[in-house]
PDB file of N, H, CA, C and O in Angstrom:
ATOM      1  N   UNK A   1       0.812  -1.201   0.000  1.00  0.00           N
ATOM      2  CA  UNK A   1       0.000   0.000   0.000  1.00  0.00           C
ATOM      3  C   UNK A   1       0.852   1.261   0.000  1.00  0.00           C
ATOM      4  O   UNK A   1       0.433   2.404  -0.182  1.00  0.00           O
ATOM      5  N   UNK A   2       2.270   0.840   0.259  1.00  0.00           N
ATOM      6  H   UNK A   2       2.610  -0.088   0.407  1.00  0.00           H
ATOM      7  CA  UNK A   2       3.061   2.542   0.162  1.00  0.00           C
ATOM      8  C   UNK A   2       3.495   2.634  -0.848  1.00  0.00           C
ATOM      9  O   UNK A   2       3.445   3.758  -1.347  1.00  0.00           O
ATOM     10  N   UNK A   3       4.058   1.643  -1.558  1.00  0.00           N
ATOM     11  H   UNK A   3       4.098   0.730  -1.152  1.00  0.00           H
ATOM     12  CA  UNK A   3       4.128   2.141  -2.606  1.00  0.00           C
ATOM     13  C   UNK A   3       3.862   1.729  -3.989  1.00  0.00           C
ATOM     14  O   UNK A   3       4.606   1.472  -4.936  1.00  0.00           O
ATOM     15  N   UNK A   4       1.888   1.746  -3.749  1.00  0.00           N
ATOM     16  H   UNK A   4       1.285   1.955  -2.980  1.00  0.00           H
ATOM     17  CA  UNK A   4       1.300   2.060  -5.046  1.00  0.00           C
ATOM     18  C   UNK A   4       1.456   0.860  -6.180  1.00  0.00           C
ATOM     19  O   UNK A   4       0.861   0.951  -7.254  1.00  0.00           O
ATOM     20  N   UNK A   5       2.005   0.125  -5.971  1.00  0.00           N
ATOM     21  H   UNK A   5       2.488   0.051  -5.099  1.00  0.00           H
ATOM     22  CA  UNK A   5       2.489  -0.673  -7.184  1.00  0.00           C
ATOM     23  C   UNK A   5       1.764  -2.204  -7.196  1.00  0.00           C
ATOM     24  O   UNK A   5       1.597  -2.568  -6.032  1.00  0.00           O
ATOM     25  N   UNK A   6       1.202  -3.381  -8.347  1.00  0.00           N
ATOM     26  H   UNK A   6       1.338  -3.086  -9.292  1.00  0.00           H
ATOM     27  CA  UNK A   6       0.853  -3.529  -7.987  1.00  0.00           C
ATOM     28  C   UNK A   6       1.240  -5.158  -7.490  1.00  0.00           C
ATOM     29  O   UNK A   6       2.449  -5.308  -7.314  1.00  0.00           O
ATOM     30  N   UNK A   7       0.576  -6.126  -7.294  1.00  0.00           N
ATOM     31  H   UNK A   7      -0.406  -6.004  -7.437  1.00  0.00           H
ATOM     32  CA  UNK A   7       1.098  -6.966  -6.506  1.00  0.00           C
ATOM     33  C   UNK A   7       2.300  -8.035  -7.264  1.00  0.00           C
ATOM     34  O   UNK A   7       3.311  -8.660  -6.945  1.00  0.00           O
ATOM     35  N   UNK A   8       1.381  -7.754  -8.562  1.00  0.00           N
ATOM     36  H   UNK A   8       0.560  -7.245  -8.821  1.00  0.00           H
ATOM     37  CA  UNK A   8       2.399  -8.927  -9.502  1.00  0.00           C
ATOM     38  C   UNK A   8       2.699  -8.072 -10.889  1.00  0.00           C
ATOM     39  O   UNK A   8       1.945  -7.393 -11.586  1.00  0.00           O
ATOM     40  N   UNK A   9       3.722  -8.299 -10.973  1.00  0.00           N
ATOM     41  H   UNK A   9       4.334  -8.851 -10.407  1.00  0.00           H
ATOM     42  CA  UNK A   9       4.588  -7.442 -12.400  1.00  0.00           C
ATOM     43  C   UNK A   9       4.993  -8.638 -13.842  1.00  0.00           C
ATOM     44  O   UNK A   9       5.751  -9.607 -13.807  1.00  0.00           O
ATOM     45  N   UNK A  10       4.178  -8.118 -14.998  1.00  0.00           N
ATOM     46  H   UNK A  10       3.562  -7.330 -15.026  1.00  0.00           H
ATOM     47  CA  UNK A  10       4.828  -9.194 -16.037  1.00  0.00           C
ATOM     48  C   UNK A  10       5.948  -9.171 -15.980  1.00  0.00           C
ATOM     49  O   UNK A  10       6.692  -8.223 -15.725  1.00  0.00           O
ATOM     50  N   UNK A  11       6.312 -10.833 -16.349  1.00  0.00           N
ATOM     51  H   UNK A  11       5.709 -11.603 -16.555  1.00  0.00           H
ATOM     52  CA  UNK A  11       7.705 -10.825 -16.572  1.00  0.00           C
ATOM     53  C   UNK A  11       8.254 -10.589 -18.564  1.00  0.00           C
ATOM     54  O   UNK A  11       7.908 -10.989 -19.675  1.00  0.00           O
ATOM     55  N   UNK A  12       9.160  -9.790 -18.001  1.00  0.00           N
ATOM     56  H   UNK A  12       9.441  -9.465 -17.098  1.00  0.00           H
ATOM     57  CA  UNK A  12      10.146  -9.786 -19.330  1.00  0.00           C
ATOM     58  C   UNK A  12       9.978 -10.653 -20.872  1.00  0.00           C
ATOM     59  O   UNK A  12      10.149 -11.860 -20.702  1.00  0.00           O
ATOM     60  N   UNK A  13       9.735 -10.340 -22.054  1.00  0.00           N
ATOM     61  H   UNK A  13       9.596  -9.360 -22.192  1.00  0.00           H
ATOM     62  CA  UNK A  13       9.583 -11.649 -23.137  1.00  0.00           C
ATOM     63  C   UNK A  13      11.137 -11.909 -23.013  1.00  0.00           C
ATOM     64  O   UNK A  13      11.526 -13.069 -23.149  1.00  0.00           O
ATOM     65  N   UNK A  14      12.037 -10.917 -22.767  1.00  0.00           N
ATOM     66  H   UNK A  14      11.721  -9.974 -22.656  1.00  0.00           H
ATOM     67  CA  UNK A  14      13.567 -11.336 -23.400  1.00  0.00           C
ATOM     68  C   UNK A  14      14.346 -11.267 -22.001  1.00  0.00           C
ATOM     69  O   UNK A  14      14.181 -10.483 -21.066  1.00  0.00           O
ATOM     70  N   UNK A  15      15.250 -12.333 -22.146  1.00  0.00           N
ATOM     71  H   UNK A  15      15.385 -12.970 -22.906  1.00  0.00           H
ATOM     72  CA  UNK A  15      16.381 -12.196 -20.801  1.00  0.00           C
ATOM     73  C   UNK A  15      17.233 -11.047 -21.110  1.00  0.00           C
ATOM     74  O   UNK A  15      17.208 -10.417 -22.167  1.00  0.00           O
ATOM     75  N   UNK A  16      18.214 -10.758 -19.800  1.00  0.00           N
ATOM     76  H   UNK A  16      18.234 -11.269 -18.941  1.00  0.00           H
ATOM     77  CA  UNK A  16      19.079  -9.961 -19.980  1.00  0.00           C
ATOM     78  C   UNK A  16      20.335 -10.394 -21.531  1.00  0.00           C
ATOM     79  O   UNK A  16      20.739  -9.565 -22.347  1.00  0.00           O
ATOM     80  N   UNK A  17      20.583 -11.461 -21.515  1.00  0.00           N
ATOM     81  H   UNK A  17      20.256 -12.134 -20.852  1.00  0.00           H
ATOM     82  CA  UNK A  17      21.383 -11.602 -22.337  1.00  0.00           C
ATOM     83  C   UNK A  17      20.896 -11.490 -23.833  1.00  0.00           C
ATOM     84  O   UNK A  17      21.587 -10.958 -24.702  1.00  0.00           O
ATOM     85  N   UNK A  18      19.558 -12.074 -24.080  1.00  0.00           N
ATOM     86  H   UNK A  18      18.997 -12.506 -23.374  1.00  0.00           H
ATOM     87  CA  UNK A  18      18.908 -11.449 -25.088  1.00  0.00           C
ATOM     88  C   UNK A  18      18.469  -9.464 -25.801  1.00  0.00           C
ATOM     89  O   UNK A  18      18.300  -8.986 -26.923  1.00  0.00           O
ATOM     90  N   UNK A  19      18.461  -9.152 -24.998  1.00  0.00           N
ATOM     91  H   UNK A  19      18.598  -9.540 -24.087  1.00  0.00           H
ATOM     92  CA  UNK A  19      18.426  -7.620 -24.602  1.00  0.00           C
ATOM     93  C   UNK A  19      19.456  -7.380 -24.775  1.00  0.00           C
ATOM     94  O   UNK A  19      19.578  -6.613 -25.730  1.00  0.00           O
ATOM     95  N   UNK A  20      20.582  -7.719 -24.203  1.00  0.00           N
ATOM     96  H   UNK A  20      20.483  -8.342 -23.427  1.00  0.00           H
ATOM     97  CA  UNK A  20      22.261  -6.962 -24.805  1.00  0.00           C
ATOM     98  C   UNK A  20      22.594  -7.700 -26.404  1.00  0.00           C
ATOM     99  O   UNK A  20      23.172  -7.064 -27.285  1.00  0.00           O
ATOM    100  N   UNK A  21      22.244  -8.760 -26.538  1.00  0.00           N
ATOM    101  H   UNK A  21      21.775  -9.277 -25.822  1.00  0.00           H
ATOM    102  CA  UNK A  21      22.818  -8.757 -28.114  1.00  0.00           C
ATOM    103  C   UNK A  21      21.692  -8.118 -28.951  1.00  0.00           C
ATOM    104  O   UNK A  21      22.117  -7.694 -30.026  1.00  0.00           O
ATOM    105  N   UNK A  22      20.595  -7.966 -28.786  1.00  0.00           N
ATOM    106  H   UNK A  22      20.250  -8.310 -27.914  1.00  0.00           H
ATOM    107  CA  UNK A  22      20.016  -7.534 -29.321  1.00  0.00           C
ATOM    108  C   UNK A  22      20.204  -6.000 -29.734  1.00  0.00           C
ATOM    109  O   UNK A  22      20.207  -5.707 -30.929  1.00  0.00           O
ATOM    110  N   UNK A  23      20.385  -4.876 -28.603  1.00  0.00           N
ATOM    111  H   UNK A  23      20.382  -5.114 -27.631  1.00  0.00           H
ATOM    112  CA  UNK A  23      20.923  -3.490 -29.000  1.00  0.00           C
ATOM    113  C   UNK A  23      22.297  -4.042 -29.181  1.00  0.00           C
ATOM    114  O   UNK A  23      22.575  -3.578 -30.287  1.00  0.00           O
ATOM    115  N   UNK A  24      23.046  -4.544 -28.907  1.00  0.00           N
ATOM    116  H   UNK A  24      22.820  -4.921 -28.009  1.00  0.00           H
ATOM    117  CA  UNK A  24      24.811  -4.637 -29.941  1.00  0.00           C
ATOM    118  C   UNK A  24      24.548  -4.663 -31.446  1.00  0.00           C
ATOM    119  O   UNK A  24      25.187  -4.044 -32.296  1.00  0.00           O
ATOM    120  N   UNK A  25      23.425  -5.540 -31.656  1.00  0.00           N
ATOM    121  H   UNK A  25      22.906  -6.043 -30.965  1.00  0.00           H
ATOM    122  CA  UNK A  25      23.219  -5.938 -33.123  1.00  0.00           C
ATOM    123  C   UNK A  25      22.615  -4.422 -33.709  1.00  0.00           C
ATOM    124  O   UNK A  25      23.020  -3.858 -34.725  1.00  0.00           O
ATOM    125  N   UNK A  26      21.807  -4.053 -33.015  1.00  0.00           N
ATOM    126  H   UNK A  26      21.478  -4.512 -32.190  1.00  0.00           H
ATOM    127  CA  UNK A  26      20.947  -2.719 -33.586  1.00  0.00           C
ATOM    128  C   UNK A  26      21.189  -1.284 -33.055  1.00  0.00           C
ATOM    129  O   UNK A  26      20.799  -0.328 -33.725  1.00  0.00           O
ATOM    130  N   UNK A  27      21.748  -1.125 -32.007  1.00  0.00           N
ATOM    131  H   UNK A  27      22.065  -1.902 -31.462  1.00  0.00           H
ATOM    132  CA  UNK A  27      22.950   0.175 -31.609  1.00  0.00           C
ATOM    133  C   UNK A  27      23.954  -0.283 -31.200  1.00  0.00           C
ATOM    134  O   UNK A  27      23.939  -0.528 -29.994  1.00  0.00           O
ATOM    135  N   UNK A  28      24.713  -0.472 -31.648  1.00  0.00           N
ATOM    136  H   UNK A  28      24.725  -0.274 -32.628  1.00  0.00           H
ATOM    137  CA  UNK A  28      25.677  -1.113 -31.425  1.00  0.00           C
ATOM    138  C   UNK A  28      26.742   0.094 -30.665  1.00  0.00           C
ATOM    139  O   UNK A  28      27.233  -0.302 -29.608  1.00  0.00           O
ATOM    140  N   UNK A  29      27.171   1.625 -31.137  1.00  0.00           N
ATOM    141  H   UNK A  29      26.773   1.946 -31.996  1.00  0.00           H
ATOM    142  CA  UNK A  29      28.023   2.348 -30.578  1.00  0.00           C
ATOM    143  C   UNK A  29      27.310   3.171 -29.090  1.00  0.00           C
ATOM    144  O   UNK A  29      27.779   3.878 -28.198  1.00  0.00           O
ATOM    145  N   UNK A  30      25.788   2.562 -29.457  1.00  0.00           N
ATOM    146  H   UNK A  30      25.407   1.987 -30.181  1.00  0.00           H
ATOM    147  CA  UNK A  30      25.182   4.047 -27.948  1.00  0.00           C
ATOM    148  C   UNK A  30      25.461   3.019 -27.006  1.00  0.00           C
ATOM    149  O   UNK A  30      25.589   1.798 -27.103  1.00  0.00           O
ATOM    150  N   UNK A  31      25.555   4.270 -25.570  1.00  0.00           N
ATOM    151  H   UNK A  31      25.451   5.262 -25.492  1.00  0.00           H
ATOM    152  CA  UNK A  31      25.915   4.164 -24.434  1.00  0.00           C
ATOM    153  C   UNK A  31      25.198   3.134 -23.859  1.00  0.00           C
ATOM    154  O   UNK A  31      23.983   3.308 -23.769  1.00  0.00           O
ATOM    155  N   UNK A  32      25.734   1.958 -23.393  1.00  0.00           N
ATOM    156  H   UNK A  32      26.721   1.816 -23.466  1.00  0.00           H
ATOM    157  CA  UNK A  32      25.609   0.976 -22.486  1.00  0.00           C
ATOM    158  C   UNK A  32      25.350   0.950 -20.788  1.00  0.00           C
ATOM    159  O   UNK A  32      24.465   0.708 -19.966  1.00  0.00           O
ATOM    160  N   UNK A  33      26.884   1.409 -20.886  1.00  0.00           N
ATOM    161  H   UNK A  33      27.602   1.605 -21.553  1.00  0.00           H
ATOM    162  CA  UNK A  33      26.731   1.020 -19.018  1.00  0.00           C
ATOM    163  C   UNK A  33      28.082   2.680 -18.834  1.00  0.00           C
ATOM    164  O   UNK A  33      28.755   3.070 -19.788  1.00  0.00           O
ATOM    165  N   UNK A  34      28.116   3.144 -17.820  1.00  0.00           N
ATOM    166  H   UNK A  34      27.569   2.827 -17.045  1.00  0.00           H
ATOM    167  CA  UNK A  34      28.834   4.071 -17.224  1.00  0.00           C
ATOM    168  C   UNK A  34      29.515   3.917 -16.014  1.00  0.00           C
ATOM    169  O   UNK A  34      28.738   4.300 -15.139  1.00  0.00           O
ATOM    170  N   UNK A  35      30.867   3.450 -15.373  1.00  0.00           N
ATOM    171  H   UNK A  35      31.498   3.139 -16.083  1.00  0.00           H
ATOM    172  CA  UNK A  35      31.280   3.099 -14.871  1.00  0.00           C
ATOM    173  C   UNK A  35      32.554   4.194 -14.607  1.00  0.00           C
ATOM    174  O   UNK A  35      33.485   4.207 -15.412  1.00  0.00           O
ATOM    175  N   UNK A  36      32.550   5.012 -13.564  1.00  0.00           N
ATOM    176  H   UNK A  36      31.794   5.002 -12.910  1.00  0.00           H
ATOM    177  CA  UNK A  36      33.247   5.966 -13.005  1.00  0.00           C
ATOM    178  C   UNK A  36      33.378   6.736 -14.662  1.00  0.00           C
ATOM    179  O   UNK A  36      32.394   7.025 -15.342  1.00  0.00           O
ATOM    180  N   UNK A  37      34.615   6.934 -15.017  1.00  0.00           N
ATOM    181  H   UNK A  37      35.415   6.700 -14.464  1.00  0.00           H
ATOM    182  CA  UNK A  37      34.457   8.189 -16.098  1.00  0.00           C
ATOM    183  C   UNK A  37      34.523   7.157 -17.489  1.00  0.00           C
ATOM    184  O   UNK A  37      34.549   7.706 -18.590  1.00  0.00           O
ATOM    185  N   UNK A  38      34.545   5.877 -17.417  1.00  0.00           N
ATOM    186  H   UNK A  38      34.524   5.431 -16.522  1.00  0.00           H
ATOM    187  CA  UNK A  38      34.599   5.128 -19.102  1.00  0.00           C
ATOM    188  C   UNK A  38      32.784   4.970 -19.302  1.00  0.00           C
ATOM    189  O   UNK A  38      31.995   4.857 -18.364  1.00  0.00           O
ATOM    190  N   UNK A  39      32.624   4.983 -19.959  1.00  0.00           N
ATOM    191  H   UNK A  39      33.266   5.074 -20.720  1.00  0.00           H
ATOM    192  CA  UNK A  39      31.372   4.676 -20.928  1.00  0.00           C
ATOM    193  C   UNK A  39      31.729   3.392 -21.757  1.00  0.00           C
ATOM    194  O   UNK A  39      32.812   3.394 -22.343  1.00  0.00           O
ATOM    195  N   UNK A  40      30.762   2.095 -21.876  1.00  0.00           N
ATOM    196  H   UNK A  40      29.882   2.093 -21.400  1.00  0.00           H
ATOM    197  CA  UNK A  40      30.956   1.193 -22.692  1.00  0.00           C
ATOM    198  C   UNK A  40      29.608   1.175 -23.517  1.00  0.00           C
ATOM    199  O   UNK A  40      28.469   1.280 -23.064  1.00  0.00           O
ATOM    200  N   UNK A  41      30.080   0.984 -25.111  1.00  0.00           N
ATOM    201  H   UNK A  41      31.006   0.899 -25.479  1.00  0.00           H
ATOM    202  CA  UNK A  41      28.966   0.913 -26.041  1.00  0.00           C
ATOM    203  C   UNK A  41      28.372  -0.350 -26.031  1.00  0.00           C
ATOM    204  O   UNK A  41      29.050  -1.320 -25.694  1.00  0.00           O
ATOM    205  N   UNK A  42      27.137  -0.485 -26.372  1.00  0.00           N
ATOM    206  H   UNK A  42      26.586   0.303 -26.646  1.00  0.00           H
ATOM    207  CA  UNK A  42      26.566  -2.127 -26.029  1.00  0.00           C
ATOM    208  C   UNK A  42      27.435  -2.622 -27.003  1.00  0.00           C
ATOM    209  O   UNK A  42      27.873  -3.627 -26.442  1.00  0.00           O
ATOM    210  N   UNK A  43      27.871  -2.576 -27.900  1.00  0.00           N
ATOM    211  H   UNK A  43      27.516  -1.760 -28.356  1.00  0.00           H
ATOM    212  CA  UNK A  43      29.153  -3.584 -28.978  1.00  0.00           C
ATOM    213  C   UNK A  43      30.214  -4.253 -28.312  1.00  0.00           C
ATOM    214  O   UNK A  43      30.617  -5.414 -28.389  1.00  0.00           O
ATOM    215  N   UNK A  44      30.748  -2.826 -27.336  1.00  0.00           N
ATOM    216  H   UNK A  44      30.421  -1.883 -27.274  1.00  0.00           H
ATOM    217  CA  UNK A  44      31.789  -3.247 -26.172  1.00  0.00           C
ATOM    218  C   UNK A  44      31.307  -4.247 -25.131  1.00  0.00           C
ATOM    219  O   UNK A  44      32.048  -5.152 -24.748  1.00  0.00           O
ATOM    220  N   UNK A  45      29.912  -4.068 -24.613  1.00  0.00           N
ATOM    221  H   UNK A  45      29.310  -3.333 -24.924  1.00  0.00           H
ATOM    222  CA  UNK A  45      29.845  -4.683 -23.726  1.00  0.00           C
ATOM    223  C   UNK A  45      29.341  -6.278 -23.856  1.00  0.00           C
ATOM    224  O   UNK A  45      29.261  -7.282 -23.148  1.00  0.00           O
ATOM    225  N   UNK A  46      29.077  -5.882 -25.127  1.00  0.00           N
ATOM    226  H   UNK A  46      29.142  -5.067 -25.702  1.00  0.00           H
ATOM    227  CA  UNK A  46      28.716  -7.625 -26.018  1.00  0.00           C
ATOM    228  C   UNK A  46      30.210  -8.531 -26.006  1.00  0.00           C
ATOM    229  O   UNK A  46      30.406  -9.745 -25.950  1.00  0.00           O
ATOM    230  N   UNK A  47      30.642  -7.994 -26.043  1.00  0.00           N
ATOM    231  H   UNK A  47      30.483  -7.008 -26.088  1.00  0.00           H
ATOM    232  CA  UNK A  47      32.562  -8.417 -26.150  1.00  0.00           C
ATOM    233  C   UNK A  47      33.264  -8.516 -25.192  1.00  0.00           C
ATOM    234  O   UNK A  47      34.353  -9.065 -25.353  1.00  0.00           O
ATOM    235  N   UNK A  48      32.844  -7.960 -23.692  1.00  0.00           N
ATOM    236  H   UNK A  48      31.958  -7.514 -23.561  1.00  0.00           H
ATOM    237  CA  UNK A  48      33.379  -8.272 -23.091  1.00  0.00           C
ATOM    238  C   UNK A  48      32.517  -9.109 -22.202  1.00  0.00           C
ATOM    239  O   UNK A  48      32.938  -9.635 -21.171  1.00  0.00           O
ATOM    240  N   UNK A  49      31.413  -9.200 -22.600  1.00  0.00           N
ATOM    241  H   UNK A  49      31.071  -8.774 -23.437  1.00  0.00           H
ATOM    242  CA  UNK A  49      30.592 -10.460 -21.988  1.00  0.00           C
ATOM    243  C   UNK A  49      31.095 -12.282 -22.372  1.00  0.00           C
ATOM    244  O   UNK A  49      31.227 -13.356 -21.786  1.00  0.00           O
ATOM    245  N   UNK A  50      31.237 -11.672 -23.779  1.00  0.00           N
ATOM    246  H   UNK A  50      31.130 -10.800 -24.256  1.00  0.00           H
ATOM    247  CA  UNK A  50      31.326 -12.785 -24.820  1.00  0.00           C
ATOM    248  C   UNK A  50      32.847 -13.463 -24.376  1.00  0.00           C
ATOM    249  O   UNK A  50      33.042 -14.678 -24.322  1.00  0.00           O
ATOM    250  N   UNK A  51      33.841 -12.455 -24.082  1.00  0.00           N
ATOM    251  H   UNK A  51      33.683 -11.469 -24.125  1.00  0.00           H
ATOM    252  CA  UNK A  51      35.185 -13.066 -23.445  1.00  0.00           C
ATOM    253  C   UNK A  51      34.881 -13.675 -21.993  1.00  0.00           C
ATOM    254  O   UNK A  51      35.503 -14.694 -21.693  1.00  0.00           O
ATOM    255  N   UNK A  52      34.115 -13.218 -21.209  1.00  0.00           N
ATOM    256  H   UNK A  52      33.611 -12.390 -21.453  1.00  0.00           H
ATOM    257  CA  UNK A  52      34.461 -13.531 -19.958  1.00  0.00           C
ATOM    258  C   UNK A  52      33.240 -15.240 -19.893  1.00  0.00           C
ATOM    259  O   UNK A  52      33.293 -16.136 -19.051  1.00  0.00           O
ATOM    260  N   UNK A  53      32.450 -15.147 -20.894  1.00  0.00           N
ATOM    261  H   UNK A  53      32.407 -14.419 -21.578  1.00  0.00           H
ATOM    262  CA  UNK A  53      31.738 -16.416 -20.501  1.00  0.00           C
ATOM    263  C   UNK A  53      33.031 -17.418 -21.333  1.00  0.00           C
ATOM    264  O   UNK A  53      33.259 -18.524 -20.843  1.00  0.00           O
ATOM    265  N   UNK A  54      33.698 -17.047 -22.372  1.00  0.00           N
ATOM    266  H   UNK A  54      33.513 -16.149 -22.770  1.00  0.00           H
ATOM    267  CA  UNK A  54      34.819 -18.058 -23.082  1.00  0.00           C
ATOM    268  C   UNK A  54      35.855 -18.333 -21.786  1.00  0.00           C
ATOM    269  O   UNK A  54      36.084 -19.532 -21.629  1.00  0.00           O
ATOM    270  N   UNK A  55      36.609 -17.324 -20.706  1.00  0.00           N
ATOM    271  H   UNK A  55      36.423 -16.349 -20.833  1.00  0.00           H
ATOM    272  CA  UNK A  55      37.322 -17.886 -19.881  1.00  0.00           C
ATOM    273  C   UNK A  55      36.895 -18.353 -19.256  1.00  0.00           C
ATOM    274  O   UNK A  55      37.566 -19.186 -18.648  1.00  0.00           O
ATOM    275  N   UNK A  56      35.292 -18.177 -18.868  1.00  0.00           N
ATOM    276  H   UNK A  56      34.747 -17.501 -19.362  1.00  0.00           H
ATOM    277  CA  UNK A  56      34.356 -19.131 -18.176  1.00  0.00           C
ATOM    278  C   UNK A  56      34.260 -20.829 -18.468  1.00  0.00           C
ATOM    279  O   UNK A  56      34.368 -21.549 -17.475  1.00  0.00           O
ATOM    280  N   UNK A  57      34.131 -21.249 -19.334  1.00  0.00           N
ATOM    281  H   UNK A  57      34.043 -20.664 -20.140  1.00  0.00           H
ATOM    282  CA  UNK A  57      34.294 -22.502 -20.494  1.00  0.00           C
ATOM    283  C   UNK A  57      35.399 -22.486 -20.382  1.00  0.00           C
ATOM    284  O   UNK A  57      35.546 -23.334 -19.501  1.00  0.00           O
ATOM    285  N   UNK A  58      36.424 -22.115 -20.640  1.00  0.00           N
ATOM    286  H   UNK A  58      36.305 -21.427 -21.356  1.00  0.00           H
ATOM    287  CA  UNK A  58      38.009 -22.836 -20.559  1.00  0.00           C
ATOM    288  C   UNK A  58      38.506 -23.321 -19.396  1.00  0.00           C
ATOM    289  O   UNK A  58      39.336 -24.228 -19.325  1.00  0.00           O
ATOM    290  N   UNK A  59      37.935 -22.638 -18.316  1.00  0.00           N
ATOM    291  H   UNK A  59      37.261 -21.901 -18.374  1.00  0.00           H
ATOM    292  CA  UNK A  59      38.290 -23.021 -16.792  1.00  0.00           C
ATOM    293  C   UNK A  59      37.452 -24.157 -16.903  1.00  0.00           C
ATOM    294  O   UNK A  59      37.754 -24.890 -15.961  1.00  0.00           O
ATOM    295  N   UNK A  60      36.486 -24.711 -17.625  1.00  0.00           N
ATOM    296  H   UNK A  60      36.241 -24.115 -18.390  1.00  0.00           H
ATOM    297  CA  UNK A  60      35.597 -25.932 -17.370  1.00  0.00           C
ATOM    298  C   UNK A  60      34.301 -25.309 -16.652  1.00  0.00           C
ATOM    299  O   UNK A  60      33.780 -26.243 -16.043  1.00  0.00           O
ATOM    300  N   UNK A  61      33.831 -24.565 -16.531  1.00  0.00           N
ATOM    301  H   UNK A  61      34.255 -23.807 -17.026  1.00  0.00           H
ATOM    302  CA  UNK A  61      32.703 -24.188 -15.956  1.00  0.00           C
ATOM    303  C   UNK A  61      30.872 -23.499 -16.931  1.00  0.00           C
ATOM    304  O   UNK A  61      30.345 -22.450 -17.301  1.00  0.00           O
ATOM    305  N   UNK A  62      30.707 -24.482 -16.911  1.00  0.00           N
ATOM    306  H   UNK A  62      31.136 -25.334 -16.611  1.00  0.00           H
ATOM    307  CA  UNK A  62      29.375 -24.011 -17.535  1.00  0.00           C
ATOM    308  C   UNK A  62      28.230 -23.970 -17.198  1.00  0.00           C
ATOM    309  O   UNK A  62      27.969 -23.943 -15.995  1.00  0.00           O
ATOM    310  N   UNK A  63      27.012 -23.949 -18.352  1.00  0.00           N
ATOM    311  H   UNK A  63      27.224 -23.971 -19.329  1.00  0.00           H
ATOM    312  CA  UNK A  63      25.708 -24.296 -18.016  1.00  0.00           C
ATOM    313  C   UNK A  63      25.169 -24.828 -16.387  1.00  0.00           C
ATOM    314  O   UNK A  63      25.125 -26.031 -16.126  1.00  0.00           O
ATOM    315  N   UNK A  64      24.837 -23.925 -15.518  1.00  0.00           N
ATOM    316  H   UNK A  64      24.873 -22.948 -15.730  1.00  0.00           H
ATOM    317  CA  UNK A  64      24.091 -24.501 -14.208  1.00  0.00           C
ATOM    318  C   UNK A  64      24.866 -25.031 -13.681  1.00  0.00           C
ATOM    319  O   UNK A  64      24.621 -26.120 -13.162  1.00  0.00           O
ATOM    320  N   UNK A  65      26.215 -24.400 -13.609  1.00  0.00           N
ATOM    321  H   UNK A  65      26.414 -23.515 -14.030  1.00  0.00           H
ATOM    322  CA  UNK A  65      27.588 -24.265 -12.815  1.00  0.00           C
ATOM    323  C   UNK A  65      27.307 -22.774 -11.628  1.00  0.00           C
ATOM    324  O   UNK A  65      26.787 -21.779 -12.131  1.00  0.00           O
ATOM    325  N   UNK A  66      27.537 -22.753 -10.701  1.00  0.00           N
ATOM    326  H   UNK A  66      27.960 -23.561 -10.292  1.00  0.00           H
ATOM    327  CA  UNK A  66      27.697 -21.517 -10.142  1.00  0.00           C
ATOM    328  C   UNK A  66      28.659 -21.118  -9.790  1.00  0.00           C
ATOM    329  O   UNK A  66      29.590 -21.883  -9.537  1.00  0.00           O
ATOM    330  N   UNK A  67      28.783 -19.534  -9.628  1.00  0.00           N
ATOM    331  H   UNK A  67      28.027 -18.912  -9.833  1.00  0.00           H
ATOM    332  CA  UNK A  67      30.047 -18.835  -9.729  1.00  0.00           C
ATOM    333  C   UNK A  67      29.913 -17.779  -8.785  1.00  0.00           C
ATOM    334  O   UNK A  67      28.704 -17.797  -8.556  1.00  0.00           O
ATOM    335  N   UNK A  68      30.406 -16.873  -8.098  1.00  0.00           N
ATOM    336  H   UNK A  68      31.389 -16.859  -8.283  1.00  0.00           H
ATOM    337  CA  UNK A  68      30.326 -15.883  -7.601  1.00  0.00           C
ATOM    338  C   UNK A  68      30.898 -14.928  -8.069  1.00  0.00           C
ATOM    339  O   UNK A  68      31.836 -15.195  -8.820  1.00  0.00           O
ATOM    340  N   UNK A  69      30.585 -13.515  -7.830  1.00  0.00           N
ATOM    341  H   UNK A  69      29.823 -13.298  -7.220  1.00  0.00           H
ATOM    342  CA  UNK A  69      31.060 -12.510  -8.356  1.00  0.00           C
ATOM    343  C   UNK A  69      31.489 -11.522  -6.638  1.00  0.00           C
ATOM    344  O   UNK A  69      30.726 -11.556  -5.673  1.00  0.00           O
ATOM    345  N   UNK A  70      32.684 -10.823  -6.645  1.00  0.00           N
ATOM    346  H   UNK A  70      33.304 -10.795  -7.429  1.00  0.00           H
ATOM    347  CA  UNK A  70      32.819  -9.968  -5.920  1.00  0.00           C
ATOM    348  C   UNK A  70      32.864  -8.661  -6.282  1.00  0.00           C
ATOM    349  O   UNK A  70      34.008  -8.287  -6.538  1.00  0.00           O
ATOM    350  N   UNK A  71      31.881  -7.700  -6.409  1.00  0.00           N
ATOM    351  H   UNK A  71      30.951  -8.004  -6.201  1.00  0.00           H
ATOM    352  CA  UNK A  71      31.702  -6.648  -7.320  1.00  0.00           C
ATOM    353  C   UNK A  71      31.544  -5.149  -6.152  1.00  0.00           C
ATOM    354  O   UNK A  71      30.562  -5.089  -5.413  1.00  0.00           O
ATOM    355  N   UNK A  72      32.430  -4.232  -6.133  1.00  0.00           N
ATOM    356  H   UNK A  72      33.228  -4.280  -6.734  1.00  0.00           H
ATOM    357  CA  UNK A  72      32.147  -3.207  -5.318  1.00  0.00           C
ATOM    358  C   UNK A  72      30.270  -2.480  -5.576  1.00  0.00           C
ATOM    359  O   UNK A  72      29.551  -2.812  -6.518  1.00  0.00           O
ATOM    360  N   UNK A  73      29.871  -1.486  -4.473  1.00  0.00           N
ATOM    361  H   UNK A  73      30.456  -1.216  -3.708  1.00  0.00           H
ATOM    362  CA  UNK A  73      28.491  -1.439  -4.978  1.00  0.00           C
ATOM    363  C   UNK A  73      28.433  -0.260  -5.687  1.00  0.00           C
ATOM    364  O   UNK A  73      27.387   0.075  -6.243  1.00  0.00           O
TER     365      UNK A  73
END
């Protein structure tokens, strides 16, 4: 009741990973993500997704493997 919204929210047709190749493919140079003073274009950030799931797979780790991330906030 505070805040207004309502109990159940559709979910998404596309995952996150669908959604980033998708603007890489179709804006590929606009602004992505902003991270202290660099700016990455979704092209960039398609690429550096795309590397880090490949060192992901080379270490042997895949599909419904879990991983942790330690990420400042």
């Amino acid at each position: 009741t505070h805040y207004r919204s309502p109990h159940t929210l559709p979910l998404p047709s596309l995952t996150l990973l669908d959604a980033l190749e998708l603007h890489a493919s179709t804006i590929p140079e606009r602004p992505a993500l902003q991270y202290f003073d660099r700016t990455f274009s979704y092209a960039e950030l398609d690429d550096l997704a795309s590397r880090f799931a490949a060192c992901l797979a080379h270490r042997g780790i895949g599909p419904g493997d879990r991983i942790a991330l330690s990420l400042q906030n």
